[in-house]
C-alpha positions as CSV (number, residue, x, y, z in Angstrom):
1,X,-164.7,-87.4,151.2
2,X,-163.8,-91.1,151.3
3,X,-165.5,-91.8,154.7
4,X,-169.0,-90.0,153.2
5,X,-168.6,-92.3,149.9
6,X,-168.5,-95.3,152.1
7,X,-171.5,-94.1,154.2
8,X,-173.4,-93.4,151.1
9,X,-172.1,-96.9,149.5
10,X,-173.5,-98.9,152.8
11,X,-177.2,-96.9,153.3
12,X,-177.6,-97.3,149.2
13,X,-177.2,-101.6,150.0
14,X,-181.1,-103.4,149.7
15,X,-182.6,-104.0,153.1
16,X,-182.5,-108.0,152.0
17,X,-178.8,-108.2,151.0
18,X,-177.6,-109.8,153.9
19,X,-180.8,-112.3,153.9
20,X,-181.1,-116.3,152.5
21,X,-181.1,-116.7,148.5
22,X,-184.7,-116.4,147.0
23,X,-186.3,-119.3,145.9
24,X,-184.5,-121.6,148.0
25,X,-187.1,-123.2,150.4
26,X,-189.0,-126.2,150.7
27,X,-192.9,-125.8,151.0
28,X,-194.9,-123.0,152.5
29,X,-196.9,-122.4,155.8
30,X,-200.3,-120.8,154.8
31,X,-201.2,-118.8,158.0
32,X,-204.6,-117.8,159.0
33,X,-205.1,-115.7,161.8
34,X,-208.7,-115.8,163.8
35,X,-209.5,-112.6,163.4
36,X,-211.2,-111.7,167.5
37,X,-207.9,-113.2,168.4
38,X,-205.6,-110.5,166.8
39,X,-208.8,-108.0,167.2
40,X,-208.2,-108.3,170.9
41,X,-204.1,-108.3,170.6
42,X,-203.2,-105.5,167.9
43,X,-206.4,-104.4,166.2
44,X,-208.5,-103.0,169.1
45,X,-205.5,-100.4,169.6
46,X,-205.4,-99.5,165.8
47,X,-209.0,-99.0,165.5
48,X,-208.8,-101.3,162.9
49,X,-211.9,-102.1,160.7
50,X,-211.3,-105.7,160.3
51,X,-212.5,-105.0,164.5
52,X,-215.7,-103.5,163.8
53,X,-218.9,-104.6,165.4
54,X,-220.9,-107.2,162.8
55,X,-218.0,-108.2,160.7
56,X,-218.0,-111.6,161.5
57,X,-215.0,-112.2,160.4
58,X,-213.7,-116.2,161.0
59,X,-209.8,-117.0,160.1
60,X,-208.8,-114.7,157.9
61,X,-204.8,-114.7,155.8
62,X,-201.7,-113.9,157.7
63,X,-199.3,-115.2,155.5
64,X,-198.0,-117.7,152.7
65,X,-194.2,-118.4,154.1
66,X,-191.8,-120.3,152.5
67,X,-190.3,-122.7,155.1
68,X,-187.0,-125.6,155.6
69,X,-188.2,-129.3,155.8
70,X,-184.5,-129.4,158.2
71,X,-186.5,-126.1,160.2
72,X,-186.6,-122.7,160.1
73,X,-187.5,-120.2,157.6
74,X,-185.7,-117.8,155.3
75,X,-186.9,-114.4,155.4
76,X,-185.9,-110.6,153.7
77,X,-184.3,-112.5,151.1
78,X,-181.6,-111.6,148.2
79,X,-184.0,-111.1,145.3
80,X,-183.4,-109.3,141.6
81,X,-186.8,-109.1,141.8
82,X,-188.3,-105.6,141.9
83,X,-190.2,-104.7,145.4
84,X,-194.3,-104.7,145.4
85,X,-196.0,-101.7,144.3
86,X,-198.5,-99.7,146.1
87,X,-201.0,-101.0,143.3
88,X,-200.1,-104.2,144.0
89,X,-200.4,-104.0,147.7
90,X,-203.8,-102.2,147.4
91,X,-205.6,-104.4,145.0
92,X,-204.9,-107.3,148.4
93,X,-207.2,-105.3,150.0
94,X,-210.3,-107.7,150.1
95,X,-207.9,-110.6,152.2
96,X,-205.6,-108.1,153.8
97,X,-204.8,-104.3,154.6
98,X,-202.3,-103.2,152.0
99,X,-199.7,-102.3,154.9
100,X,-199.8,-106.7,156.1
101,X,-199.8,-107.1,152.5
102,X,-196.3,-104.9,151.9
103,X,-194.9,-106.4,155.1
104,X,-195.7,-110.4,153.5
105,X,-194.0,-109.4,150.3
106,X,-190.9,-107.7,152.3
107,X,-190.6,-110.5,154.9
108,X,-191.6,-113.7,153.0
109,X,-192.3,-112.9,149.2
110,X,-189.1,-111.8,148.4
111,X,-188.0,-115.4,149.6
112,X,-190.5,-117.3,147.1
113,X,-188.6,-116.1,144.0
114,X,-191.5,-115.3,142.6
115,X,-192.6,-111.6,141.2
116,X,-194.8,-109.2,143.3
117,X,-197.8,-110.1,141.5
118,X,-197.4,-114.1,140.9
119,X,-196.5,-114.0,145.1
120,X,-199.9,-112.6,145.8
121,X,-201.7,-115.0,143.0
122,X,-200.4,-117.8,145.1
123,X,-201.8,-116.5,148.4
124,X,-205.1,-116.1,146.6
125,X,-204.9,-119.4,145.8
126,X,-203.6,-120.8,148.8
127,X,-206.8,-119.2,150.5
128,X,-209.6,-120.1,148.1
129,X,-207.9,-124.1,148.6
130,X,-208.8,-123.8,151.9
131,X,-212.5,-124.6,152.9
132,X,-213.6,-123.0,156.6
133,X,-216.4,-124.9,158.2
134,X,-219.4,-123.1,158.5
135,X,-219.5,-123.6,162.0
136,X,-216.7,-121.4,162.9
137,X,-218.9,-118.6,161.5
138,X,-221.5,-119.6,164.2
139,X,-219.2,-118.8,167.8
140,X,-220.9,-116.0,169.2
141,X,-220.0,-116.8,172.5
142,X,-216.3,-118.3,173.7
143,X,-215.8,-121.7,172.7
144,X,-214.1,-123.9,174.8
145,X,-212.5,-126.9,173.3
146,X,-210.0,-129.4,172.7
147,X,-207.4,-128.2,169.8
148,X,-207.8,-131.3,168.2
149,X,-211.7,-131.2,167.7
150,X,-211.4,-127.9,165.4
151,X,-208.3,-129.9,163.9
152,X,-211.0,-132.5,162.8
153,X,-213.4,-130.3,161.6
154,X,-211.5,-128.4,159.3
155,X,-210.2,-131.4,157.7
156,X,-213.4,-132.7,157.4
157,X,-214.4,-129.4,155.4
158,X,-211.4,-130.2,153.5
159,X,-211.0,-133.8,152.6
160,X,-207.9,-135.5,151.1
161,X,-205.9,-133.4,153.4
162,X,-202.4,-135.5,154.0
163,X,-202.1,-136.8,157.7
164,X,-200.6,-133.5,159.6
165,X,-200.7,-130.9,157.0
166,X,-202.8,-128.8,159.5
167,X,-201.9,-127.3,162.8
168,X,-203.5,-125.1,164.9
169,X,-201.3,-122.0,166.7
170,X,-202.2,-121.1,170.4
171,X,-201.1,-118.1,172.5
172,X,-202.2,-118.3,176.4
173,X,-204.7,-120.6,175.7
174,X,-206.5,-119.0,173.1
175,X,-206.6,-119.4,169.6
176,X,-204.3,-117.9,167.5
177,X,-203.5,-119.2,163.8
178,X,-204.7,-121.8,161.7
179,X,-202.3,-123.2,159.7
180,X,-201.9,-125.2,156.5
181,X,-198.7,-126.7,154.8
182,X,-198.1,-126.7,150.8
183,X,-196.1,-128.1,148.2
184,X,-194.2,-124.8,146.2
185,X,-196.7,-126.1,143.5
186,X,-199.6,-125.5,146.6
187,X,-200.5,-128.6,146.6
188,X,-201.2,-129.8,150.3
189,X,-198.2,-132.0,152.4
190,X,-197.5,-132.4,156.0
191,X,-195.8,-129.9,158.2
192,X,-192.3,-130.3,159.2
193,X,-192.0,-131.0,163.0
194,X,-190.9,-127.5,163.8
195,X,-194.2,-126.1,163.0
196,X,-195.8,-124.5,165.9
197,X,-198.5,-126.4,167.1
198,X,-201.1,-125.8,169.9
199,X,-200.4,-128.7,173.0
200,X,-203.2,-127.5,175.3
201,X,-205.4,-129.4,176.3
202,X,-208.0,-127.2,175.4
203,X,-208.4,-123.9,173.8
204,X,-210.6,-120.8,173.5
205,X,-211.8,-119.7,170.5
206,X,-213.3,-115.7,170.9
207,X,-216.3,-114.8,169.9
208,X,-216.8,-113.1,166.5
209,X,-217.1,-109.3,166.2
């Protein structure tokens, strides 16, 4: 009888007990995947619709993670706060499937302190900040090219950027993530050093679907 109370006492503990404190971070990462890029890794398989022919679909939201200037990130965080709700995950439809959206809020929005609903208001946000050139909307074939030169053309699109609040994610040589680095308040800042950065030389960029 003792030894089933102590099962049932351990399954009944939160998923997040054992993870960091929420609220307690220093900026955020916003991530934007391209979307041929994950198309080609995950989507394909899935039969996912963000894959289907005539999308053209450019970088589209991963992720608003709350990050440590000293490194790292805290993730399935202690939080009071009560878990997303199917609503609440379905209405992020029109940036994300609601499944990425339920995984976010389990993985990084608990960690933001914020509720449900005020997590995914600052990932609307975060998005709408950021201004994708036009000309990313125009690669219909591979693009070859240097990481730096789409670098400089988003923050072009996007001036008073701070000096290194960008950085661009690479996996084999092909594009991966475009990411962005905020203040809590959203406001743009530069990236701590232990934000992965792409250091090839050059980079391919996959055609849009």
């Amino acid at each position: 009888m003792r030894a089933a109370l102590v099962l049932a006492l351990v399954w009944s503990v939160p998923a997040w007990a054992d993870g960091e404190k929420a609220g307690d971070f220093d900026y955020y990462v916003l991530s934007m995947s391209w979307s041929a890029s994950w198309c080609a890794e995950t989507g394909d398989a899935r039969g996912d619709a963000q894959c289907d022919a005539g999308r053209g679909l450019t970088f589209v939201p991963h992720g608003l993670w709350p990050q440590y200037d000293a490194g790292g990130w805290p993730s399935y965080c202690r939080t009071d706060r009560r878990d997303a709700t199917k609503a609440e995950t379905a209405a992020m439809a029109d940036l994300m499937p609601p499944s990425l959206a339920w995984h976010e809020w389990k993985a990084h929005g608990r960690c933001s302190g914020l509720a449900a609903r005020d997590y995914f208001g600052a990932l609307r946000r975060a998005v709408a900040g950021l201004q994708i050139p036009p000309l990313f909307a125009r690669v219909r074939q591979p693009l070859q090219v240097p990481p730096q030169v789409l670098l400089e053309a988003v923050a072009e699109a996007n001036p008073g950027l701070p000096a290194g609040a960008l950085a661009l994610f690479c996996d084999r040589g092909r594009v991966e993530e475009l990411r962005l680095c905020l203040t809590p308040e959203l406001a743009p800042r530069p990236c701590a050093p232990d934000v992965q950065a792409c250091t090839a030389k050059t980079v391919t960029l996959p055609p849009l679907r």
